[in-house]
C-alpha positions in Angstrom: -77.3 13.4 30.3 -78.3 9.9 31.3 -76.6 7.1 33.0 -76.3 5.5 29.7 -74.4 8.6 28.3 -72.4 9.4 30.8 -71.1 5.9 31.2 -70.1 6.3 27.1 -68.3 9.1 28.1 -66.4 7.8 31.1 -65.4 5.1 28.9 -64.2 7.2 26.2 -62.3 8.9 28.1 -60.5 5.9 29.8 -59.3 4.5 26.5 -58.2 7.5 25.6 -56.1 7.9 28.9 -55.3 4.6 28.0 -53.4 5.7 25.0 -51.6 8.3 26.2 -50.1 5.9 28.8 -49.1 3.1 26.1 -47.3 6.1 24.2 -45.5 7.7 26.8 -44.1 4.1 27.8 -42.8 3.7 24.4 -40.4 6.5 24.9 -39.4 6.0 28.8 -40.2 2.8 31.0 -41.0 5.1 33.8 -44.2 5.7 32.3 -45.5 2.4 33.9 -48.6 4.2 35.1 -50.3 7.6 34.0 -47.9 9.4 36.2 -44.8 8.3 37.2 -44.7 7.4 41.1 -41.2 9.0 41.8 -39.1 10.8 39.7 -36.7 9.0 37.6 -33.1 8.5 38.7 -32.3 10.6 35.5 -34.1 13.0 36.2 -32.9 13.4 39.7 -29.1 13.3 38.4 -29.8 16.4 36.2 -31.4 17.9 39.7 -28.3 18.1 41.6 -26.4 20.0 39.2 -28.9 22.3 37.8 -30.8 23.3 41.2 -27.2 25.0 41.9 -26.4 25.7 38.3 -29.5 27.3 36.9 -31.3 27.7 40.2 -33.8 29.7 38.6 -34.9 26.9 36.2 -35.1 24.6 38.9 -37.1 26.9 41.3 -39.9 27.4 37.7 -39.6 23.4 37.1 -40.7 23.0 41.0 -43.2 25.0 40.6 -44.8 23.6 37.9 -47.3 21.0 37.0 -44.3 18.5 36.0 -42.9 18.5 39.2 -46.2 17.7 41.1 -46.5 14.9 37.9 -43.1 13.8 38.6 -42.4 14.6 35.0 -38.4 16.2 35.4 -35.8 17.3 32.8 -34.9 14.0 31.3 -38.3 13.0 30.5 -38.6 16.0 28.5 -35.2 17.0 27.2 -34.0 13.0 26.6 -33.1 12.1 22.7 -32.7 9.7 20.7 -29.3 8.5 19.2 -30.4 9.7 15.4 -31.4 12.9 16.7 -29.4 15.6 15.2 -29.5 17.8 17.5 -28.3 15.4 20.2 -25.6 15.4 22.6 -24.0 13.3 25.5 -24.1 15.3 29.0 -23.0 13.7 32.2 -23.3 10.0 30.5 -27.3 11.2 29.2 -27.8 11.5 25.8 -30.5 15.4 25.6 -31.2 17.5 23.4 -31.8 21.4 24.1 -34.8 22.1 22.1 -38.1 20.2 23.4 -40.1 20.3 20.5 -44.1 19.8 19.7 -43.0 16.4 18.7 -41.5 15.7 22.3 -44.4 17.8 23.9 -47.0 15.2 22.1 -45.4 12.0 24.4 -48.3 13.5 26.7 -50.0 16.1 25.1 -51.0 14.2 21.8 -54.2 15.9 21.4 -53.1 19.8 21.9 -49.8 19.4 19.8 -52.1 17.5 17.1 -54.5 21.0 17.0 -51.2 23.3 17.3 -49.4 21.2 14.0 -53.1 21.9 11.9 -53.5 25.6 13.5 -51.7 28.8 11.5 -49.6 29.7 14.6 -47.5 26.3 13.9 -46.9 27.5 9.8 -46.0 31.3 10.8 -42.6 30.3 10.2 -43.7 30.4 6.9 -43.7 34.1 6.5 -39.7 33.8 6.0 -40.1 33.6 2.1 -43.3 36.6 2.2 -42.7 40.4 1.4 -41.9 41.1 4.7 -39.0 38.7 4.2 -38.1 40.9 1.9 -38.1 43.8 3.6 -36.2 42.7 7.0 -33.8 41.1 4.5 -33.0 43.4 1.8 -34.5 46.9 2.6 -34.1 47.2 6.1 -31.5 44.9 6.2 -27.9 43.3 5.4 -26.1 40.0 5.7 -24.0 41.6 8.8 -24.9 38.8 11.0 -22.3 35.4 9.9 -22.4 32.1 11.3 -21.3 28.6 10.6 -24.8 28.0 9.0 -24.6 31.4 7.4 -21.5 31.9 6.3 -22.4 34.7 3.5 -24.5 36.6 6.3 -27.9 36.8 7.1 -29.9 40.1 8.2 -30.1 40.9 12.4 -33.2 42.8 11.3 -34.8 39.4 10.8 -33.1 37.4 13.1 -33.8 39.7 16.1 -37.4 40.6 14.7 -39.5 38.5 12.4 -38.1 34.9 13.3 -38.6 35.8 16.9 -42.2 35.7 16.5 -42.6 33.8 13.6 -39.8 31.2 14.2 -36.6 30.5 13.0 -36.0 27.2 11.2 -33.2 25.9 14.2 -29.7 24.9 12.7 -27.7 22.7 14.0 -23.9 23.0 13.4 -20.7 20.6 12.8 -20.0 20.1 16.3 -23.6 19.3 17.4 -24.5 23.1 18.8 -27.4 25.2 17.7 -26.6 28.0 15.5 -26.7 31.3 17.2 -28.5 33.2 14.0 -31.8 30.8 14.9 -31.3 29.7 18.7 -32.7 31.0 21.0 -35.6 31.1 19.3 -39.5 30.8 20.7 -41.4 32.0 17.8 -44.6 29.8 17.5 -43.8 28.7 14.0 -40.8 27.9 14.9 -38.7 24.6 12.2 -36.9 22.0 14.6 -33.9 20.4 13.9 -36.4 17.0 14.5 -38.5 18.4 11.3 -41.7 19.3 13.7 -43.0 22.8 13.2 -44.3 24.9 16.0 -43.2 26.0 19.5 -45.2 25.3 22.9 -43.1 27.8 24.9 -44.1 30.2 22.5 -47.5 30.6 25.3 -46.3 27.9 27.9 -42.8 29.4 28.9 -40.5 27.1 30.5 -40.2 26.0 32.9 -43.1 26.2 34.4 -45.7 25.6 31.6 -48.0 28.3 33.4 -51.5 28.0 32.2 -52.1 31.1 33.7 -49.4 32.9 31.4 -51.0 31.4 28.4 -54.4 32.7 29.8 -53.0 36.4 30.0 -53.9 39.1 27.0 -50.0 39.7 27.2 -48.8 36.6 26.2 -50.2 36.8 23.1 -49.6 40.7 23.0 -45.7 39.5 22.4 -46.5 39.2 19.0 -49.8 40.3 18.4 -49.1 44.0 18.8 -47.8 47.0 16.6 -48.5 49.0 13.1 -49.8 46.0 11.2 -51.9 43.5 13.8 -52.3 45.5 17.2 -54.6 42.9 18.9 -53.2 43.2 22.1 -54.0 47.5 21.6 -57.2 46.9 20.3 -58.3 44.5 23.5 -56.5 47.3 25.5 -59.1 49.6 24.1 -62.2 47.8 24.1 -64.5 46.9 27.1 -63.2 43.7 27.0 -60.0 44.5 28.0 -61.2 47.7 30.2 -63.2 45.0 31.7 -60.4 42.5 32.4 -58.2 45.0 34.2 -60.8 45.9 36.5 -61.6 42.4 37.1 -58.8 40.7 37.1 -58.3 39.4 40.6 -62.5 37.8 39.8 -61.0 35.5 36.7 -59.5 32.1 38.0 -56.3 32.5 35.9 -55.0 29.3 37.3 -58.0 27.3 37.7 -57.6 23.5 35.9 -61.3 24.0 34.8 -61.3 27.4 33.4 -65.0 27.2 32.1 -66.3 30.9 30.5 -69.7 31.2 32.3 -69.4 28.4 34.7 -66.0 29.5 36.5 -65.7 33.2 35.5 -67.6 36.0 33.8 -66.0 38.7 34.9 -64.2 39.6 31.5 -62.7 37.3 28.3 -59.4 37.2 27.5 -57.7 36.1 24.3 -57.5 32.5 25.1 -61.3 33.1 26.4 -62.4 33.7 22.6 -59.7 31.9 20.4 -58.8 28.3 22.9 -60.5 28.1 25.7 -63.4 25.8 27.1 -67.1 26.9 27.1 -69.5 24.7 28.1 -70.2 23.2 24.7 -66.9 23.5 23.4 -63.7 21.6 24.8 -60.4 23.8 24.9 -58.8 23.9 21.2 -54.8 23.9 20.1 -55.8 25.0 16.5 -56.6 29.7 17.2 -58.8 29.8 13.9 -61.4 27.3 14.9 -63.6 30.3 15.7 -62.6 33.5 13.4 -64.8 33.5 10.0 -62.5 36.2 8.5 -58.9 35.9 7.8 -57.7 39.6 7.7 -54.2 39.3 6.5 -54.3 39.7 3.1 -54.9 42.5 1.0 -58.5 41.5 0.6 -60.7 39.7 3.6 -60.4 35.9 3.0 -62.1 33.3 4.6 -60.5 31.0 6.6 -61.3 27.6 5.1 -59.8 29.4 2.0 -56.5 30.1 3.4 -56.3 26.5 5.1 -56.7 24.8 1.9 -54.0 26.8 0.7 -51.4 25.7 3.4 -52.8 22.0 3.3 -54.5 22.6 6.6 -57.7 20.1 7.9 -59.3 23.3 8.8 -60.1 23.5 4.9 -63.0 21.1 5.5 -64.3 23.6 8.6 -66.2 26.0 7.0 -66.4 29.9 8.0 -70.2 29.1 9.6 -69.2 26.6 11.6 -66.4 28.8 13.3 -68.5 31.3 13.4 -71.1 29.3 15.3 -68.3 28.2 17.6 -67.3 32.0 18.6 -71.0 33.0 19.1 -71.2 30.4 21.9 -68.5 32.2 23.7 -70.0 35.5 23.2 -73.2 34.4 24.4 -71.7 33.3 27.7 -71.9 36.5 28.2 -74.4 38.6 25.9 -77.5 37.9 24.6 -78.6 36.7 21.2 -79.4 39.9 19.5 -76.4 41.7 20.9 -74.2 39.0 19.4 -75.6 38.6 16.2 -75.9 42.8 15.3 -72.4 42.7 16.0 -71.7 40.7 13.5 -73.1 42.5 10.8 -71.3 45.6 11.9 -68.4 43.5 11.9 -69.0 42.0 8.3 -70.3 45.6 6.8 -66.9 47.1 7.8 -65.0 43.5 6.1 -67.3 45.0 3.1 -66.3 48.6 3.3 -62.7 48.6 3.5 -63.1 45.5 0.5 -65.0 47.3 -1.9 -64.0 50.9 -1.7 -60.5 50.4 -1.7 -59.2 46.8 -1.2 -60.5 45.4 -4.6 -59.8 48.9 -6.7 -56.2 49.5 -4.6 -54.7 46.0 -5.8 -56.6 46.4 -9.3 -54.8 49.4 -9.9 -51.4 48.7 -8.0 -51.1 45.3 -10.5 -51.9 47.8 -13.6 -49.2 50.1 -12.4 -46.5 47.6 -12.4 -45.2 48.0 -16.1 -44.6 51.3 -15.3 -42.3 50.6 -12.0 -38.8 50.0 -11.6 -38.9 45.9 -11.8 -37.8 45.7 -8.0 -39.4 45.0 -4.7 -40.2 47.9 -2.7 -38.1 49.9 -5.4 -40.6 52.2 -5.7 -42.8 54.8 -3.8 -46.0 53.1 -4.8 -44.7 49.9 -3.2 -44.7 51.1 0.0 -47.7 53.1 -0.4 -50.4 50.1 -1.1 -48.1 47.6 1.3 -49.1 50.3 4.4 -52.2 50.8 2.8 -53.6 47.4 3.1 -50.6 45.4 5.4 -50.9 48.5 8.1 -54.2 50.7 7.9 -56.2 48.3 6.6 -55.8 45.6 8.8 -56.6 47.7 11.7 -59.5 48.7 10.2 -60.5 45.1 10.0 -58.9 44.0 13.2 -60.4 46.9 15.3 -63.7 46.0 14.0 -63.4 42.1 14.8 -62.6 42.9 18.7 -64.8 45.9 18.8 -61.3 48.8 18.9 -63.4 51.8 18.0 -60.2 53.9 17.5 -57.8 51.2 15.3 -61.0 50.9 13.1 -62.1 54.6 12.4 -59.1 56.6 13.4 -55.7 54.1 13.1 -57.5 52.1 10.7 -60.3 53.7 8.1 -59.6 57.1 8.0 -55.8 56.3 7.1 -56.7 53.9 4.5 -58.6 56.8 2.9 -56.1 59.5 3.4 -53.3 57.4 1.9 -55.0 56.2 -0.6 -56.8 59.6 -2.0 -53.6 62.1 -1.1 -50.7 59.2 -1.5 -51.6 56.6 -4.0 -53.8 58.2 -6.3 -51.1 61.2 -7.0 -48.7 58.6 -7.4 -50.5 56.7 -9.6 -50.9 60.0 -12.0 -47.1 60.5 -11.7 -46.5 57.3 -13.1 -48.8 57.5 -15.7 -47.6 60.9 -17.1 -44.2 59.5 -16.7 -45.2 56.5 -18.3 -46.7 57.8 -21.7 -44.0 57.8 -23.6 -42.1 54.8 -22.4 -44.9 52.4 -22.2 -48.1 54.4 -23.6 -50.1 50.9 -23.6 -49.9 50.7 -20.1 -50.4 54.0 -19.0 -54.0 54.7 -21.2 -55.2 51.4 -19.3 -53.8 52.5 -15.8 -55.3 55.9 -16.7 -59.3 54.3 -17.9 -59.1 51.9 -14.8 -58.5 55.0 -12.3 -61.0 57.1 -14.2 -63.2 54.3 -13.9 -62.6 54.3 -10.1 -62.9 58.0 -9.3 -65.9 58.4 -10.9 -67.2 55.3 -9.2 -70.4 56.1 -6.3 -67.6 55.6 -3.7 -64.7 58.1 -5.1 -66.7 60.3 -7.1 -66.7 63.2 -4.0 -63.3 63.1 -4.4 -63.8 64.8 -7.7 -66.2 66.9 -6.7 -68.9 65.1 -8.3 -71.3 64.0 -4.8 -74.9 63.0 -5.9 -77.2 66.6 -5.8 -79.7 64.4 -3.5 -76.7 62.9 -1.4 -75.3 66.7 -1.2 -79.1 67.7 0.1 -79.1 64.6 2.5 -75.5 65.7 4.4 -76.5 69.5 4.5 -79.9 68.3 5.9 -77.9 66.0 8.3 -75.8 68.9 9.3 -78.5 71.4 10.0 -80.6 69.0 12.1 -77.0 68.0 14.3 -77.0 72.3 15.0 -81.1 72.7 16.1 -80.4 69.5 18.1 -77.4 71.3 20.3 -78.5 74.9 19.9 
């Protein structure tokens, strides 16, 4: 870099210090300077009482980067008279929740990437299937508040909106309503309109970048039947290699630099957020995926961004593709990176083709002859575990390199569920079908013919290619003279 540049850089990134000062003295006049020299009197008020009150708070605010900044609870937790989720406490008007929108006084530029990254629309998923399911077949309105007075279901108020976020109400008398506080799910609704949550990684109060840093963190939510990341990592050498290593990685380092201030082992954050030496650290987790696995079908990410209104809609899949290689390569070579890939995609192809783009073909044919409600039939819950369970393991155990969740947990249950569960059900519903609705079981009936007999199902009716038969035997006597 020459003098020249790295002047242009030092000034940049004055003016943008700069900013962040005139903003964060628009909402407190303590922030005369970058930091604050002392602590505000505030701030020191809400001290005295909480450090015997809530003395573990205190002892997790004290050992954070907040105190050392003299940044304390009223800088963060202060609100504004129109707030609706304001309060008067000891002559202060607070607020409970500190939202992304409070978070960005300071941190503009990381709740800016959050706001455009999926993790701040999960909260979203409350009007998806699964809604339906923690609501309505899993679930009843047993749980009754002031802002649910006809009920709402615990099943989703103790497990989807804890991960996904609950969309915070706040009642008559100013409190939050127990049915969506507490509440840390990452795409979490506040009560000041902003969508997200911070703590979600950073728990308070101590804001630990180390905890955001740790597989576990995300493994809170990342983990189980339908998007076992945090088992997958478990499994692969990446995460054998983290264990081993851990006490080599700099968890708490400022600079946390992949290749420059550890090597011993990635972590999530390594992959998804975190700094390489080309790349700054990024709010916004699908900056460097190409495939988005959670739909029925493979997706790529750009698609589903211009779908939820996202900027990432003008990133292509290349680009963030480009940006992951450059932390892989950190640590492996060229080649090694790039033949993973096309394992990678091939299996994205696999699972797509063979029973993805058939499955939902045939499960959309099949609807005439269903009972009209959701998940009020067998084949419902078939194809949802089909693609929603099995195959995004498959998919998922072949992006972070899981052996086992792609082939055992992922592949080979696709297959078995879809040849010995959904097929048989299909034919059920189509000899059921032909005399109520004769139409729609001939066309069910062609399109699974047409299936079946396809190069990738024919086996299944005995009709394997002679040559392809000849091949396996061959295969299979070579594997024995090998061992012998």
């Amino acid at each position: 870099m020459s003098y020249q540049e790295f002047g242009k850089k030092l000034l940049v990134q004055g003016l943008k210090a700069l900013s962040i000062v005139s903003l964060m003295s628009i909402f407190n006049p303590a922030y005369a300077g970058f930091f604050p020299k002392t602590l505000s009197d505030e701030s020191r008020d809400c001290i005295e009482c909480h450090k015997e009150k809530t003395p573990g708070i205190y002892e997790m605010w004290g050992d954070s980067k907040h105190y050392r900044a003299n940044i304390g609870c009223y800088e963060c937790h202060q609100a504004e008279k129109g707030d609706v989720d304001a309060f008067k406490h000891k002559g202060y008007r607070i607020s409970v929740i500190v939202s992304p929108k409070d978070c960005a006084k300071c941190h503009e530029k990381e709740v800016n990437e959050m706001t455009e990254s999926h993790h701040a629309k999960a909260g979203r998923i409350l009007g998806s299937l699964d809604n339906v399911l923690a609501e309505v077949v899993e679930g009843a309105p047993y749980l009754k508040t002031e802002a649910f007075p006809d009920g709402v279901s615990p099943a989703a108020v103790n497990g989807c909106w804890q991960c996904h976020g609950s969309q915070v109400k706040v009642n008559d008398d100013g409190k939050l309503d127990p049915a969506t506080w507490p509440n840390t799910g990452i795409g979490r609704i506040n009560p000041d309109g902003s969508e997200g949550s911070c703590t979600a990684c950073h728990s308070r109060h101590t804001f630990s970048v180390a905890q955001a840093r740790e597989p576990e963190t995300c493994g809170k939510c990342h983990m189980g039947p339908d998007h076992p990341q945090i088992e997958i990592y478990n499994e692969s050498k990446h995460g054998i290699a983290y264990k081993a290593n851990k006490h080599k990685m700099n968890m708490d380092a400022p600079k946390w630099i992949v290749g420059e201030d550890y090597s011993a082992a990635p972590t999530c954050a390594t992959c998804h957020m975190s700094a390489t030496k080309n790349q700054d650290v990024t709010h916004d987790v699908g900056m460097r995926i190409s495939w988005n696995n959670r739909p029925p079908i493979s997706i790529r990410p750009e698609v589903s961004d211009a779908k939820m209104g996202l900027a990432g809609a003008k990133v292509n899949w290349i680009k963030r593709r480009k940006n992951m290689k450059d932390v892989c390569t950190n640590c492996h070579n060229k080649s090694y990176v790039e033949n993973f890939y096309v394992q990678y995609d091939s299996l994205i192809e696999l699972y797509g083709e063979k029973f993805a783009k058939p499955g939902l073909k045939l499960y959309n044919m099949a609807k005439p002859l269903m009972k009209q409600v959701k998940f009020g039939n067998k084949l419902d819950f078939i194809w949802f575990e089909i693609w929603h369970h099995e195959g995004r393991r498959a998919r998922h155990g072949a992006a972070m390199m899981g052996p086992d969740y792609t082939h055992w947990h992922g592949t080979y249950e696709v297959a078995q569920h879809f040849y010995v569960k959904f097929v048989p059900e299909l034919e059920k519903l189509i000899k059921a079908g032909k005399k109520k609705n004769p139409k729609a079981a001939k066309a069910l009936q062609k399109e699974l013919d047409k299936v079946l007999n396809s190069d990738d199902h024919k086996w299944f009716l005995g009709k394997m290619d002679s040559k392809e038969k000849a091949a396996r035997k061959k295969a299979a006597d070579d594997f024995k003279a090998r061992y012998k």
